[in-house]
C-alpha positions as YAML, in Angstrom:
chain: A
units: angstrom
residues:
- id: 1
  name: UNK
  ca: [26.82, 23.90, 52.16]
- id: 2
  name: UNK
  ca: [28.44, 21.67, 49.60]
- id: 3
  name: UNK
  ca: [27.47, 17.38, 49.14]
- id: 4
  name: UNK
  ca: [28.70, 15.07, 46.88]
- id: 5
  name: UNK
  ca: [27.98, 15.29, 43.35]
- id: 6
  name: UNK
  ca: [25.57, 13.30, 41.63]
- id: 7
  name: UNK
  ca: [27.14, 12.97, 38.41]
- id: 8
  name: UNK
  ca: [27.91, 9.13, 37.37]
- id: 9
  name: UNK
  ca: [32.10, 8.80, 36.47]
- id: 10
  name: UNK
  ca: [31.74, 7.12, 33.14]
- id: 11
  name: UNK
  ca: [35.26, 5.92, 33.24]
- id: 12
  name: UNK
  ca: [36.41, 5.43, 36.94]
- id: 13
  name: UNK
  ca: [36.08, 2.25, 38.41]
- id: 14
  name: UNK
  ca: [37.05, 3.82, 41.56]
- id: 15
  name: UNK
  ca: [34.83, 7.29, 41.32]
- id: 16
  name: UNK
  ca: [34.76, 8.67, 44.95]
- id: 17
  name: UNK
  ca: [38.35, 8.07, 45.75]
- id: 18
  name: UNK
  ca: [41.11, 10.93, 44.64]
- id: 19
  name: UNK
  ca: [44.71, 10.36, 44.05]
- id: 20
  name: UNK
  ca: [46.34, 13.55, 44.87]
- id: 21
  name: UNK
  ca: [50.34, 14.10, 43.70]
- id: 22
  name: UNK
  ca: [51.24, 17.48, 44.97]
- id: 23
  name: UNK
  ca: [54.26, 18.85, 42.88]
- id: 24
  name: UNK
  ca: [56.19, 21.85, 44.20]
- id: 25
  name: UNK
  ca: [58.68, 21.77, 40.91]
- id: 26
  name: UNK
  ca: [59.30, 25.27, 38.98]
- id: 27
  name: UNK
  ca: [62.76, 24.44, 36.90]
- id: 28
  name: UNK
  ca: [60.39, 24.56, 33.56]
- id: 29
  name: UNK
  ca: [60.42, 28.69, 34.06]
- id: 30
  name: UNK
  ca: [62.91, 30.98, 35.57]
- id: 31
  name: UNK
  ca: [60.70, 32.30, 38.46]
- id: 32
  name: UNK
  ca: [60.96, 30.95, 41.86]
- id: 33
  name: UNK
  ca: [57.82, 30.48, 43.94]
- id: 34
  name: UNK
  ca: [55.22, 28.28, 41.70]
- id: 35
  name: UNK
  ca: [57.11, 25.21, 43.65]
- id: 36
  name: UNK
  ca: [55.16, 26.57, 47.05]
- id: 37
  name: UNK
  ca: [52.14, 26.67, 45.39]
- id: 38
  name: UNK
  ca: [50.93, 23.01, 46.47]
- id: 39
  name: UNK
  ca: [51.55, 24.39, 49.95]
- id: 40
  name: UNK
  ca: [49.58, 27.09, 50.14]
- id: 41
  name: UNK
  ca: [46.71, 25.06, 48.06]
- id: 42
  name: UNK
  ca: [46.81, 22.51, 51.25]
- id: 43
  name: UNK
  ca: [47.07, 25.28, 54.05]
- id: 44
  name: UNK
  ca: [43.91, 26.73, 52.29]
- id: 45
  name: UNK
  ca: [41.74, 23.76, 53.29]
- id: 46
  name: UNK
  ca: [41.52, 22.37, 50.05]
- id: 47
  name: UNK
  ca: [41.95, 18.77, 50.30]
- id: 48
  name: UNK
  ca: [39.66, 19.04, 53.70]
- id: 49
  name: UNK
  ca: [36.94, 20.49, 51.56]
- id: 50
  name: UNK
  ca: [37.46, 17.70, 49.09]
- id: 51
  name: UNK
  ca: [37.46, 14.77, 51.32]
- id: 52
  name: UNK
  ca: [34.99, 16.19, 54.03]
- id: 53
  name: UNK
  ca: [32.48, 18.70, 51.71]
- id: 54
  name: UNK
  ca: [32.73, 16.95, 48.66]
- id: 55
  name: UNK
  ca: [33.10, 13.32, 49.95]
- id: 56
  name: UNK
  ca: [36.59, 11.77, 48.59]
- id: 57
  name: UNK
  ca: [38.66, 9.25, 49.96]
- id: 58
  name: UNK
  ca: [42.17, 10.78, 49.32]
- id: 59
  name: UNK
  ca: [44.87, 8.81, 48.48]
- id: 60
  name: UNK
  ca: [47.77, 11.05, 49.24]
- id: 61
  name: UNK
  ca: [51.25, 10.27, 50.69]
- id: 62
  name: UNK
  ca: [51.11, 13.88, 52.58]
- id: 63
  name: UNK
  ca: [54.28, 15.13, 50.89]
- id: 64
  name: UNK
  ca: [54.93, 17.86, 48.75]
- id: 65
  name: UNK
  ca: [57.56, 16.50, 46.19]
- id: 66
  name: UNK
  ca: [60.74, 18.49, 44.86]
- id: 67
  name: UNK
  ca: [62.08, 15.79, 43.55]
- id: 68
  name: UNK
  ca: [65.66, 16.93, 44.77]
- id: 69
  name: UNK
  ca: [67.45, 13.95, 44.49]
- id: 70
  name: UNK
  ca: [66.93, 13.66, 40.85]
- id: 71
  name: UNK
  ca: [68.51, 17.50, 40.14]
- id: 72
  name: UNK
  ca: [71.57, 17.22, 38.37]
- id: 73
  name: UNK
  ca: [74.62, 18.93, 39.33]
- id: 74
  name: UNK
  ca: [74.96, 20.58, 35.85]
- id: 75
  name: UNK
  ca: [72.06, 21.20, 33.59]
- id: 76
  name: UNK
  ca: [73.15, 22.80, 30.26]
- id: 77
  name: UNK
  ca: [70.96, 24.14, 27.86]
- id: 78
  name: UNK
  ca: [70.04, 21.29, 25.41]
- id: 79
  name: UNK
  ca: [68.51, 22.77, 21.67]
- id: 80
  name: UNK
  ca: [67.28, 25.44, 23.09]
- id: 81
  name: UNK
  ca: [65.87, 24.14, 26.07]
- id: 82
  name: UNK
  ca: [67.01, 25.27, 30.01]
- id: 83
  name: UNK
  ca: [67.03, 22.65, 32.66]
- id: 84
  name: UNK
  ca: [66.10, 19.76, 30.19]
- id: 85
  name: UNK
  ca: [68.04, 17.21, 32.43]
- id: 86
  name: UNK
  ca: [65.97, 18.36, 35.70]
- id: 87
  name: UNK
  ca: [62.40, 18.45, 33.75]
- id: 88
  name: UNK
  ca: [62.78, 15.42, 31.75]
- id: 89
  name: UNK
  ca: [63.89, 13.54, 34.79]
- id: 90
  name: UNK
  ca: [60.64, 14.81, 36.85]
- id: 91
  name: UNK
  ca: [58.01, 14.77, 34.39]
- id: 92
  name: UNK
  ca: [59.15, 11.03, 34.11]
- id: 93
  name: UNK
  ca: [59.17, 10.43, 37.59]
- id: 94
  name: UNK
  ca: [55.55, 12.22, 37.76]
- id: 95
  name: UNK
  ca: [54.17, 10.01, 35.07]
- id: 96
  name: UNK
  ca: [54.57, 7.00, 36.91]
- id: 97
  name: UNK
  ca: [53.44, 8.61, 39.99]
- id: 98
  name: UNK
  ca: [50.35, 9.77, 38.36]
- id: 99
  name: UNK
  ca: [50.17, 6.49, 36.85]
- id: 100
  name: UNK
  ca: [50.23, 4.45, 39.84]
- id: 101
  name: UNK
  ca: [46.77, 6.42, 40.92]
- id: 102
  name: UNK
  ca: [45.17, 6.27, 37.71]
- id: 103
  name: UNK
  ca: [45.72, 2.23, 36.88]
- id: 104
  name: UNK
  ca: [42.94, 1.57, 40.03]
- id: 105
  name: UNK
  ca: [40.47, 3.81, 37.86]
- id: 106
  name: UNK
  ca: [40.53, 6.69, 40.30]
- id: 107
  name: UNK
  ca: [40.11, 9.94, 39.31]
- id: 108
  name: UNK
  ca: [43.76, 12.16, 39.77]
- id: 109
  name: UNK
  ca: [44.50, 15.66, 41.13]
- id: 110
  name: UNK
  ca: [47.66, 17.17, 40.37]
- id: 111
  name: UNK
  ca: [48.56, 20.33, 42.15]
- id: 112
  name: UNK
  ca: [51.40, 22.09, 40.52]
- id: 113
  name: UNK
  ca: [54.32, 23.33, 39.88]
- id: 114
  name: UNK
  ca: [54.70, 25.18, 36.45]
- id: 115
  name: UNK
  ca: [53.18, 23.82, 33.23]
- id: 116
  name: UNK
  ca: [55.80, 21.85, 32.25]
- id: 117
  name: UNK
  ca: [54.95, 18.98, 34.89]
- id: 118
  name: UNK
  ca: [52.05, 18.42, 32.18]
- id: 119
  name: UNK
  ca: [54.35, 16.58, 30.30]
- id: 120
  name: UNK
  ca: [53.95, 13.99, 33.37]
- id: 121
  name: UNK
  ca: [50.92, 13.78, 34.36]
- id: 122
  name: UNK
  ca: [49.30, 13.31, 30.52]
- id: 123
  name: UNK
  ca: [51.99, 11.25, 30.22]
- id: 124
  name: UNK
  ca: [50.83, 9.07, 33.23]
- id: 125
  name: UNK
  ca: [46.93, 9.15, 32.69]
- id: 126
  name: UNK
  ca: [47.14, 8.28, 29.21]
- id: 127
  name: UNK
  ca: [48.92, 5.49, 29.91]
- id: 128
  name: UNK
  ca: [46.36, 3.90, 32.54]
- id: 129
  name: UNK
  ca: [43.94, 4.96, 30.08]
- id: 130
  name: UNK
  ca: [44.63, 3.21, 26.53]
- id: 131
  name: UNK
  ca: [45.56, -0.12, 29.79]
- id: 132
  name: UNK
  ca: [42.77, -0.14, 31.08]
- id: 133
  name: UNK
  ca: [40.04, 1.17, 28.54]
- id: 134
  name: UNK
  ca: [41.71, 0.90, 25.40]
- id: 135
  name: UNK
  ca: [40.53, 3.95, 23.96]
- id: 136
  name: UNK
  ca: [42.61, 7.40, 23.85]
- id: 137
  name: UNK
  ca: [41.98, 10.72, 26.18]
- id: 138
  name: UNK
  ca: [41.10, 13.93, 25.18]
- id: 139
  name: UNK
  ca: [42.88, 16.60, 26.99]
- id: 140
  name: UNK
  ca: [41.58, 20.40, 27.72]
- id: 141
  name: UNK
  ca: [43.84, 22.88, 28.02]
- id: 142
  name: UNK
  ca: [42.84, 26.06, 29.82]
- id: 143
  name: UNK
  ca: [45.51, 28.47, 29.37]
- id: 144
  name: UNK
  ca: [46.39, 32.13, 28.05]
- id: 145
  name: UNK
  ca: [49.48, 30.64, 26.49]
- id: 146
  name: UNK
  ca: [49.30, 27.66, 23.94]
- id: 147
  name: UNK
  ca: [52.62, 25.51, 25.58]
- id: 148
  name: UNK
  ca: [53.07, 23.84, 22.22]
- id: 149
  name: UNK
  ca: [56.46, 25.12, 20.96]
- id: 150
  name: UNK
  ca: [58.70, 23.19, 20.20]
- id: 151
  name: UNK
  ca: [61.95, 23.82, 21.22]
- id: 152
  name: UNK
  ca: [63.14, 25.24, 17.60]
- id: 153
  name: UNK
  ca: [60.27, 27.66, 17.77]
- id: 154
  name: UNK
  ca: [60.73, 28.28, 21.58]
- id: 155
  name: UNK
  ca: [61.84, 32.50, 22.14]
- id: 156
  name: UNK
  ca: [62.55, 31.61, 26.02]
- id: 157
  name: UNK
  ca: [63.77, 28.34, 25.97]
- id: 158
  name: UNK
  ca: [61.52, 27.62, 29.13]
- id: 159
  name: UNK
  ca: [60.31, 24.04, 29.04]
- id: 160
  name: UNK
  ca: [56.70, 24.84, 30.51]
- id: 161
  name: UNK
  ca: [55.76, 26.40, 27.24]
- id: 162
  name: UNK
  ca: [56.64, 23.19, 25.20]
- id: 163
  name: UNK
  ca: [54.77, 20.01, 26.89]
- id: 164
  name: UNK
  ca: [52.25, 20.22, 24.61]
- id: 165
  name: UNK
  ca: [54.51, 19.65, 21.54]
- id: 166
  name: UNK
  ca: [56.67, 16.91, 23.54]
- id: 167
  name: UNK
  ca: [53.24, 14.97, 24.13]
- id: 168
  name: UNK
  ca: [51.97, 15.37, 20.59]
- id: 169
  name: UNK
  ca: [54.90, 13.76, 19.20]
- id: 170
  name: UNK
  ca: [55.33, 17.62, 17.16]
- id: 171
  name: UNK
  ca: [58.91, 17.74, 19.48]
- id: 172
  name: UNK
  ca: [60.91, 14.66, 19.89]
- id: 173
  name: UNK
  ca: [64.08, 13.70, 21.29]
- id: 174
  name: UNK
  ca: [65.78, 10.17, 21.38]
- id: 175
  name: UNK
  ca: [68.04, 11.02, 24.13]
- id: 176
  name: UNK
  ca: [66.27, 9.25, 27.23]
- id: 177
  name: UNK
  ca: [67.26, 11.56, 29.74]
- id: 178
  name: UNK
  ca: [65.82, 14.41, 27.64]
- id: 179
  name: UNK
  ca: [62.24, 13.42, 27.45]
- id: 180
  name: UNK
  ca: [63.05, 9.78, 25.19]
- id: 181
  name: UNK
  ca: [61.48, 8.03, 27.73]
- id: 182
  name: UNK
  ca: [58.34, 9.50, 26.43]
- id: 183
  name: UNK
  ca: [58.79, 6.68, 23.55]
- id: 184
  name: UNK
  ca: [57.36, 6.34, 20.04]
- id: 185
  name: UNK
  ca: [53.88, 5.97, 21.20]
- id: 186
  name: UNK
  ca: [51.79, 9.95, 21.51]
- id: 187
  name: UNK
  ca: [50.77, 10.46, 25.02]
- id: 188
  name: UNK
  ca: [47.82, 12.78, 23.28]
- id: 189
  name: UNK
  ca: [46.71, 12.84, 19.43]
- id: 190
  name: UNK
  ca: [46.23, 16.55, 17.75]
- id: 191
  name: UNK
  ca: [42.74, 15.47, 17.26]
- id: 192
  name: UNK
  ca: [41.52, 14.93, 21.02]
- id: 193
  name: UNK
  ca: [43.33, 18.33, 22.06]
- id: 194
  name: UNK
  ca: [40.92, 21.43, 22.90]
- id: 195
  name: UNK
  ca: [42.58, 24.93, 24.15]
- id: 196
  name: UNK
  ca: [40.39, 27.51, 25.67]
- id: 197
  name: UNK
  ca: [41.02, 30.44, 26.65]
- id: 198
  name: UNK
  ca: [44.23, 31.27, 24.71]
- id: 199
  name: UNK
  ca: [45.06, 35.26, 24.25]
- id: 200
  name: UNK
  ca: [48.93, 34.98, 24.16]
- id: 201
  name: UNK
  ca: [50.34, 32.87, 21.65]
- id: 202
  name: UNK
  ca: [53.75, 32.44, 20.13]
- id: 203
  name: UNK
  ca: [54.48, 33.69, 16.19]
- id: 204
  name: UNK
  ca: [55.43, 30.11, 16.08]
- id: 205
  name: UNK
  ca: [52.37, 28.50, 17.77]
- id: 206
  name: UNK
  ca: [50.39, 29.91, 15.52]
- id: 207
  name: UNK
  ca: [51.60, 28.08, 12.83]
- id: 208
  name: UNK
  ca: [51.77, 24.95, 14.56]
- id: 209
  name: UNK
  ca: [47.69, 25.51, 15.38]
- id: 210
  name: UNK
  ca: [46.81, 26.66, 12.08]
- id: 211
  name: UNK
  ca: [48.99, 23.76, 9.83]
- id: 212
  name: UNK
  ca: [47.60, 20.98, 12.52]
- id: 213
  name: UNK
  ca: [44.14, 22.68, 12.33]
- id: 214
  name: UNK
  ca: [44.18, 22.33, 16.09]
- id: 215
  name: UNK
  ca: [40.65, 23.23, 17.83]
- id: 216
  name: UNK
  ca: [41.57, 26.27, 19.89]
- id: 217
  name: UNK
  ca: [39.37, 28.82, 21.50]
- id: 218
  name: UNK
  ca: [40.88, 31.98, 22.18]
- id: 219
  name: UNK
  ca: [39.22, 35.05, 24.54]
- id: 220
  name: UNK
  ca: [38.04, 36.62, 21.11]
- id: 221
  name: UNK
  ca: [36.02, 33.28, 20.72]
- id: 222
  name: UNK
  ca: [34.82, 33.29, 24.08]
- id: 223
  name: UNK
  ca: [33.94, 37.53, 24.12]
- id: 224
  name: UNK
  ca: [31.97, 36.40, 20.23]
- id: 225
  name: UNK
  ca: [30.18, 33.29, 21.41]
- id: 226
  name: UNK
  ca: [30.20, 33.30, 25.39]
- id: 227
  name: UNK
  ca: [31.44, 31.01, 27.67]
- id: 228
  name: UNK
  ca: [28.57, 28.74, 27.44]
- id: 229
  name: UNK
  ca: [28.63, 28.06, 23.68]
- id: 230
  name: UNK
  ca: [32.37, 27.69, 23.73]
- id: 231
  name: UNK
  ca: [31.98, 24.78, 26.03]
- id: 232
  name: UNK
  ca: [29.04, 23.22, 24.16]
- id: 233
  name: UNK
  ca: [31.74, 23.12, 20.69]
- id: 234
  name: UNK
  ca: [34.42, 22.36, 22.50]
- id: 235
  name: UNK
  ca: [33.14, 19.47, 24.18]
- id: 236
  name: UNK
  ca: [31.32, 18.61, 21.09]
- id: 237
  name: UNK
  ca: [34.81, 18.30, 19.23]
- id: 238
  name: UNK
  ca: [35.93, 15.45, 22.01]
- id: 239
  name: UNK
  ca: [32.74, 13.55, 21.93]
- id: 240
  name: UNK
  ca: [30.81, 12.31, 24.55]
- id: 241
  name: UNK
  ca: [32.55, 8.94, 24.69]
- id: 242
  name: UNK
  ca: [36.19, 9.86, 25.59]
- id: 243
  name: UNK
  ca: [37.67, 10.05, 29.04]
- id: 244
  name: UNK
  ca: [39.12, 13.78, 29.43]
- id: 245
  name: UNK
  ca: [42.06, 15.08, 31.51]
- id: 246
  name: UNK
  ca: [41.70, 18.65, 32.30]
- id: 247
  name: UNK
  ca: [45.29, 20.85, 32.46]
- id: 248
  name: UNK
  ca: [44.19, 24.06, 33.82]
- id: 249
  name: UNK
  ca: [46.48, 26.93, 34.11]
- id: 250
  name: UNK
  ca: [45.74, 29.50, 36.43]
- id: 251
  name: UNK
  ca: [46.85, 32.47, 34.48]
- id: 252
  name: UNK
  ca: [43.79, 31.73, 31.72]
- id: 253
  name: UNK
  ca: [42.34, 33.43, 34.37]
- id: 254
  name: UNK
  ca: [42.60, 37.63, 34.19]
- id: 255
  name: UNK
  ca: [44.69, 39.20, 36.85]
- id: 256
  name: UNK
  ca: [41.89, 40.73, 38.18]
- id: 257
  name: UNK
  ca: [41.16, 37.61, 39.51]
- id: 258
  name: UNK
  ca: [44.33, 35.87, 39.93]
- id: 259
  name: UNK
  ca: [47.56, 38.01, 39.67]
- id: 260
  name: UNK
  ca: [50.11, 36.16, 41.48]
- id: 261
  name: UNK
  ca: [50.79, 33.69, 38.67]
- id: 262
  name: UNK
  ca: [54.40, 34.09, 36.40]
- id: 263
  name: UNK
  ca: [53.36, 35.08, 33.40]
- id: 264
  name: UNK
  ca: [49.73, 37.24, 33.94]
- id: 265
  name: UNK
  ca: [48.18, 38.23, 31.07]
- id: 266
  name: UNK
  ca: [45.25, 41.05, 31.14]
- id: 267
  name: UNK
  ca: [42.13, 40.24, 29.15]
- id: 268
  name: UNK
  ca: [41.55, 36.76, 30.30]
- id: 269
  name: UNK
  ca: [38.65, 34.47, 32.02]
- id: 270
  name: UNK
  ca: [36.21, 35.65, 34.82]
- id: 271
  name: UNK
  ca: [36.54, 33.91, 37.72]
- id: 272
  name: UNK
  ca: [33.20, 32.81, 37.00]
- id: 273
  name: UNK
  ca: [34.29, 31.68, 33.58]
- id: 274
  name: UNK
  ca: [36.75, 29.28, 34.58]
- id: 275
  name: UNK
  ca: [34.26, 27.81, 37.18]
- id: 276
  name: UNK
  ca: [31.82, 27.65, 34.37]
- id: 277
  name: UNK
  ca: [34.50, 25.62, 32.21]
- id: 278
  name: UNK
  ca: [35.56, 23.30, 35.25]
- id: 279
  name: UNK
  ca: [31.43, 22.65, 35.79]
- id: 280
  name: UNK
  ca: [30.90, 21.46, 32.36]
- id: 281
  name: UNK
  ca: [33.46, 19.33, 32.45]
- id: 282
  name: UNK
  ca: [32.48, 17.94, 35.76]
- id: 283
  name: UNK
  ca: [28.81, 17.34, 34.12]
- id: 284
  name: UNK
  ca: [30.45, 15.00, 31.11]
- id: 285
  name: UNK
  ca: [31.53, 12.58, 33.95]
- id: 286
  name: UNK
  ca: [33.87, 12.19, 31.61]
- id: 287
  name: UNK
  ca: [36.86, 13.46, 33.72]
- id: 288
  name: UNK
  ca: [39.51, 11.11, 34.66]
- id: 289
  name: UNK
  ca: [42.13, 13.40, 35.70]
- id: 290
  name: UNK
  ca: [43.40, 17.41, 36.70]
- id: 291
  name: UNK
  ca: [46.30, 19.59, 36.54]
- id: 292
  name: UNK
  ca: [46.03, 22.63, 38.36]
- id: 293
  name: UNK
  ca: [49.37, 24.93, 37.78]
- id: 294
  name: UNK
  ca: [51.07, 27.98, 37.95]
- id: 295
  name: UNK
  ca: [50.01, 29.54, 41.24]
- id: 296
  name: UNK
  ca: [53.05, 31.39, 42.39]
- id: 297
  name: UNK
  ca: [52.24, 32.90, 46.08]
- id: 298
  name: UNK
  ca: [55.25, 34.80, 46.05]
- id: 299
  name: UNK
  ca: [54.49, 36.86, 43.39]
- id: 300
  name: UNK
  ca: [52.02, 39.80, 43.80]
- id: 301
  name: UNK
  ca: [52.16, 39.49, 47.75]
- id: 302
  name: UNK
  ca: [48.51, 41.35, 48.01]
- id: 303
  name: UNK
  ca: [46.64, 39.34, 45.63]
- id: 304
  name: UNK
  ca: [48.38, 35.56, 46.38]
- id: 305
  name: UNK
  ca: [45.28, 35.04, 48.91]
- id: 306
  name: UNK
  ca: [43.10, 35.51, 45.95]
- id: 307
  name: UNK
  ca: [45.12, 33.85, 43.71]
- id: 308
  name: UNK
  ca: [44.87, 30.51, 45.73]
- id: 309
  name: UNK
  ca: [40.91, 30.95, 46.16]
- id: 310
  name: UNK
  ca: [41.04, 31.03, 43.03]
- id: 311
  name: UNK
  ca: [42.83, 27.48, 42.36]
- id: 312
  name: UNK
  ca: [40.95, 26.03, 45.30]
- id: 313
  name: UNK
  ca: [37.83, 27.35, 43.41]
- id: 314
  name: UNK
  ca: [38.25, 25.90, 40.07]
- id: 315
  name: UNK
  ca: [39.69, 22.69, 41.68]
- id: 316
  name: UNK
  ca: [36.05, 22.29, 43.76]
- id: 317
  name: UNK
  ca: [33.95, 22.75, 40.64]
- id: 318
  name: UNK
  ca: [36.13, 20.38, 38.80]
- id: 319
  name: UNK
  ca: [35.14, 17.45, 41.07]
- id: 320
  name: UNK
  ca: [31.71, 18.44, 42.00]
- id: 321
  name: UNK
  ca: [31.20, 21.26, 43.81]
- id: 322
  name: UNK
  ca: [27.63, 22.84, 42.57]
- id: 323
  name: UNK
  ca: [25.96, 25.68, 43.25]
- id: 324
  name: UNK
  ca: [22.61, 23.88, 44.29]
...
């Protein structure tokens, strides 16, 4: 049996009440099937257990969004990138969606969609943040990949593995219709970014992590030091003062415990591990906002059912859910 938590939001005015933005976009990567994902997180129970275990009021317009009137009707690669028209144009429509949730100081769930939909919802919380606090967000990125290509360095030309350059002002583009409407201003600054988790990284990424000196923690960290200790340096690099927004893919997870994702990676988190990580940063009451991604029901047919326990898992322990 589950209650409410006890910990104190330090930076919601509006603690107990959850703006939810369900997101069932996948033109940032050339699988089909993450955009059901927010679906089968719902059909799961997951927003009951939120509202009637964990004790949210949900703010939630009960629509999955596609966002198909904003596809184009050609889409052309753009340096390097595929789909930039479509993902620019819904990450943009995202951030003011997330936005319009996070300007009443409530805390924000995302359910995704691939990673590049990250580019939105940062995009959108830091925004209500610097309003209505005046003070920047930290952002923790649980992933096996690092996302922070830019599209020069980008091998795939898939958009979900470059929102964290686009948001760190490392990729930039004036064209407003290609991610311009980000602006001038950084949605996140190098310094307030933390990965964890990280086994699967880009020839290019790395040098973007090492020049930047970028805190990252990858698995070899986490087998060295354990889970625990990881989170105590991690969240000692953001500080205890700064509001955080959580981006967690599901594929930092191993396949063991959530295969149906696109692009599985074997040597990853314990399902345990990414509770753990989700727990601690529950206990900061310092979280302000979540991304949960990459679920993709259709692939791995036997293990989707665990792969979506999985996401409703690390979702509950985000906002509260505790073991006693």
């Amino acid at each position: 049996m589950t209650s409410p938590s006890t910990i104190s939001p330090k930076f919601l005015s509006a603690g107990n009440e959850l703006g939810v933005v369900a997101v069932g976009f996948s033109g940032g990567q050339c699988k089909p099937g993450v955009d059901a994902a927010p679906t089968a997180l719902i059909s799961a129970g997951l927003l009951t257990q939120l509202s009637e275990d964990l004790g949210y009021t949900l703010h939630h317009d009960d629509t999955v969004h596609n966002y198909s009137s904003l596809m184009p009707s050609s889409d052309p690669d753009y340096r390097n990138m595929k789909n930039p028209l479509a993902v620019s144009a819904v990450t943009k429509q995202l951030s003011g969606q997330v936005y319009d949730h996070a300007k009443h100081g409530r805390l924000v769930l995302t359910l995704g969609g691939d990673h590049s939909i990250a580019i939105g919802t940062i995009a959108g919380t830091s925004r209500a943040i610097k309003e209505r606090l005046g003070r920047e967000m930290a952002v923790i990125w649980v992933d096996a990949h690092a996302d922070i290509n830019t599209p020069e360095t980008s091998e795939s030309g898939n958009i979900h593995g470059m929102p964290v350059a686009f948001l760190t002002g490392l990729a930039k583009e004036e064209k407003a219709d290609v991610f311009g409407w980000l602006g001038e201003e950084k949605a996140l600054s190098l310094k307030k970014l933390v990965y964890i988790g990280l086994r699967d990284i880009d020839k290019g990424e790395k040098k973007i992590l090492r020049d930047h000196g970028i805190k990252a923690f990858s698995m070899h960290d986490i087998d060295k030091h354990g889970i625990g200790r990881v989170m105590e340096m991690a969240l000692g690099h953001i500080g205890h003062d700064t509001p955080i927004h959580l981006s967690f893919d599901v594929d930092a997870l191993d396949p063991q415990w959530a295969p149906s994702t696109g692009t599985p990676v074997r040597g990853g988190l314990t399902l345990r591990e990414g509770d753990y990580i989700a727990e601690c940063v529950h206990e900061t009451g310092s979280l302000v906002a979540m991304d949960l991604v990459e679920v993709n029901p259709s692939l791995e047919a036997v293990g989707a059912a665990d792969t979506i326990r999985a996401g409703c898992s690390l979702v509950r322990c985000a906002l509260g859910d505790t073991l006693l």
